[in-house]
C-alpha positions as a Markdown table, in Angstrom:
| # | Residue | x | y | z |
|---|---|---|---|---|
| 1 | Unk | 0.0 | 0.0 | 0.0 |
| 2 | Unk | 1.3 | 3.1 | -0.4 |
| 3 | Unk | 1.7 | 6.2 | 2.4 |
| 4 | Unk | -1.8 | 7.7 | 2.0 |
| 5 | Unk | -3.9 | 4.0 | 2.5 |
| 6 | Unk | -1.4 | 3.2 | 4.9 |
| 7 | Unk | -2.1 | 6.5 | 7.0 |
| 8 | Unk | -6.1 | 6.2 | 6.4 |
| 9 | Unk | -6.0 | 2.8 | 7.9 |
| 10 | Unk | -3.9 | 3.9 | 10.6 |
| 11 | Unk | -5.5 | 7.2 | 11.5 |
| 12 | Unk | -2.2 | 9.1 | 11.2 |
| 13 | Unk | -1.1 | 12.0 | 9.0 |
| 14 | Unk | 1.1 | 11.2 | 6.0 |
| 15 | Unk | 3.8 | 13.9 | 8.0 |
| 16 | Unk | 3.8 | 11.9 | 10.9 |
| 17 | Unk | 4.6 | 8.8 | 9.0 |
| 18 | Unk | 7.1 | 10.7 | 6.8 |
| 19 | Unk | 8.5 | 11.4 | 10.5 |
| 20 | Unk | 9.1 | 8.2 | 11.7 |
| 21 | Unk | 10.7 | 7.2 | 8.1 |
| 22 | Unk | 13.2 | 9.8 | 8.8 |
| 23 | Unk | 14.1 | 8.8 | 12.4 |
| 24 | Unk | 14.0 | 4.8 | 11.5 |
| 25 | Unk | 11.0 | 4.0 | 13.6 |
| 26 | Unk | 9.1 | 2.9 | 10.4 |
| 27 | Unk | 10.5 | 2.3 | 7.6 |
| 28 | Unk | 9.3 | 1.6 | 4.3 |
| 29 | Unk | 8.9 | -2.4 | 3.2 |
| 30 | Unk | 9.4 | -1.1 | -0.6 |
| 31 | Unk | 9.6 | 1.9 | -3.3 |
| 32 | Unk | 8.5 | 2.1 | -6.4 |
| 33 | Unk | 10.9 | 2.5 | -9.4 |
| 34 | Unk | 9.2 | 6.3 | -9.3 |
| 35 | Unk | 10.7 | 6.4 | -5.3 |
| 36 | Unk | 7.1 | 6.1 | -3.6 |
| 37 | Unk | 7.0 | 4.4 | -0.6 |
| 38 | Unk | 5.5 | 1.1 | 0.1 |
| 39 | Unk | 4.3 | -0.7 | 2.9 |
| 40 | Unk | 2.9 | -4.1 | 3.7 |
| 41 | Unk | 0.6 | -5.2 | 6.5 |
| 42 | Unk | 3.6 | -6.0 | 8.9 |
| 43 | Unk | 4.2 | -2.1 | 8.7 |
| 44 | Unk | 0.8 | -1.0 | 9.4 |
| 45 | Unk | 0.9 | -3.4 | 12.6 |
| 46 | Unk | 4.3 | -2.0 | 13.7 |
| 47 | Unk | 2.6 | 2.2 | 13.1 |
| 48 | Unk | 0.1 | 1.0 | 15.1 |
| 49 | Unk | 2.3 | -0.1 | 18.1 |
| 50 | Unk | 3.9 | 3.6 | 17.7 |
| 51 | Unk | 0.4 | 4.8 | 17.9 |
| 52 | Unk | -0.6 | 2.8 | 20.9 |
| 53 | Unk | 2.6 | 4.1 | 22.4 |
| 54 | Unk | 2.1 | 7.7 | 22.0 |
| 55 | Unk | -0.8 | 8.6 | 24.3 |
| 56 | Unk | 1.0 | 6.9 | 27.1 |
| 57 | Unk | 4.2 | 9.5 | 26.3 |
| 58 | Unk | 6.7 | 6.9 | 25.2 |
| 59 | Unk | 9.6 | 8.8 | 23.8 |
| 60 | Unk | 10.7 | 8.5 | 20.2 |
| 61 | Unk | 13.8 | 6.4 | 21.9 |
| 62 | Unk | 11.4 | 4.1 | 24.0 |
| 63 | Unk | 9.7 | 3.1 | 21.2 |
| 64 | Unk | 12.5 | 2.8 | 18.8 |
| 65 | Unk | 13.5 | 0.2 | 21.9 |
| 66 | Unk | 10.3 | -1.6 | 22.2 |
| 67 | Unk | 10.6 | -2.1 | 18.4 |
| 68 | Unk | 13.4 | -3.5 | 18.8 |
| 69 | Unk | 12.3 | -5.9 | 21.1 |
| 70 | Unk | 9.2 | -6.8 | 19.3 |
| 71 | Unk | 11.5 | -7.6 | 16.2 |
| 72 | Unk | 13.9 | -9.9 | 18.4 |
| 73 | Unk | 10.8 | -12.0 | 19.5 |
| 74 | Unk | 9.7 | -12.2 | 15.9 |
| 75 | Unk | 13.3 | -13.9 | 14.9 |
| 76 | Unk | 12.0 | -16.7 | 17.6 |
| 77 | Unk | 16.0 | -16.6 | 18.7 |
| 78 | Unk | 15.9 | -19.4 | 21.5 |
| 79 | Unk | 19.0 | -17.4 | 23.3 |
| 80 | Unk | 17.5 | -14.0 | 23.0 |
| 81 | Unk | 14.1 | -15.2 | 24.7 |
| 82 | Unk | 14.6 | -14.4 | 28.0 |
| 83 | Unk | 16.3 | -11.1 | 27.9 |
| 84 | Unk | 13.8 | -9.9 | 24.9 |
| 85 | Unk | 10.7 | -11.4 | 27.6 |
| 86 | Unk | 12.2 | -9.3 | 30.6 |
| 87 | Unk | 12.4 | -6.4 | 28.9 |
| 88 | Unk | 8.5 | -6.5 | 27.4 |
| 89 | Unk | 7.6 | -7.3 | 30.7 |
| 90 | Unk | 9.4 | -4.4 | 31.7 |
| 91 | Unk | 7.7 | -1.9 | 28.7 |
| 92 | Unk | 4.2 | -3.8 | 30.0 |
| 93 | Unk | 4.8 | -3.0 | 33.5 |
| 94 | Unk | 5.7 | 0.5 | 32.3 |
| 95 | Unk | 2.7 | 0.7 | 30.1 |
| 96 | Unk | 0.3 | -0.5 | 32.7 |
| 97 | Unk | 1.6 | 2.1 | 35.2 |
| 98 | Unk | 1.2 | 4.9 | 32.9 |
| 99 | Unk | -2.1 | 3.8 | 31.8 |
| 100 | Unk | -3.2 | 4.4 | 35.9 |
| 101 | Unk | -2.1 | 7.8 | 35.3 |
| 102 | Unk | -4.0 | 8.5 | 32.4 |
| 103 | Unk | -7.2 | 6.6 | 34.0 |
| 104 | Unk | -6.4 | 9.4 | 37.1 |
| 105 | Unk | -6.1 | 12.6 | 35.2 |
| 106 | Unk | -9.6 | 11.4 | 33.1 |
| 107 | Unk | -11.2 | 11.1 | 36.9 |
| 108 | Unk | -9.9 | 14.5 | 37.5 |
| 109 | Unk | -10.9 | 15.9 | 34.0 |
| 110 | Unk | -14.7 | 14.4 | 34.6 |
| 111 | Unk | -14.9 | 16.4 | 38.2 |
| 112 | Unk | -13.9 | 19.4 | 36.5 |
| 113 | Unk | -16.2 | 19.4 | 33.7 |
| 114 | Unk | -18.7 | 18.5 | 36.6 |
| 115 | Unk | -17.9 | 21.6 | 38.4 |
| 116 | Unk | -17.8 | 23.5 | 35.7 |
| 117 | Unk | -21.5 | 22.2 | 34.8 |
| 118 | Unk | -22.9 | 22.9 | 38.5 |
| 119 | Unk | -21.2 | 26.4 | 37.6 |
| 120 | Unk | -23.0 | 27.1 | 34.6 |
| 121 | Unk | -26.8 | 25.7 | 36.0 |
| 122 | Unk | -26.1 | 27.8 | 39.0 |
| 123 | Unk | -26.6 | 30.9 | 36.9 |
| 124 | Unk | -29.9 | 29.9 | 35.3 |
């Protein structure tokens, strides 16, 4: 597919996947003999990691790292197991503890939209 279907079907802008070309996060599967980029279904599942990573603020680094990982487990390297399992359980633990935050700030966010509603009642 090329960057426009790829960034429908992900709900990303085309610049933000031109982005992560240029820092290596995603990088094209293909080009065509005109230099377009291409992309497979393997690359739409790894933007959509990076997406899933973004609202929890993973850095451009961390998820360069978890890629990383992700591809290690993907070789199926009976040596690299372990470490590559420690450190997704690692990026999971992470994940889940920045998750509680976000679940937090949304309880905060719904008692101030709440107060904000009393507020505006009060004045009719």
């Amino acid at each position: 597919m090329h960057i426009g279907e790829l960034a429908e079907r992900a709900g990303m802008s085309l610049r933000t996947i031109r982005h992560y070309d240029e820092v290596g996060l995603l990088v094209p599967s293909g080009r065509t003999t005109g230099g377009f980029r291409v992309y497979i279904e393997q690359d739409l599942e790894r933007l959509l990691v990076i997406r899933r990573m973004k609202p929890l603020g993973f850095t451009l680094d961390e998820m360069a790292e978890l890629l990383r990982v992700v591809d290690g487990l993907a070789a199926k390297d009976p040596d690299d197991a372990p470490a590559l399992a420690a450190r997704l359980d690692e990026f999971l633990d992470d994940a889940r503890a920045r998750h509680a935050k976000l679940v937090e700030r949304a309880g905060m966010a719904e008692e101030f939209i709440g107060t904000l509603g009393t507020l505006r009642a009060s004045l009719l």
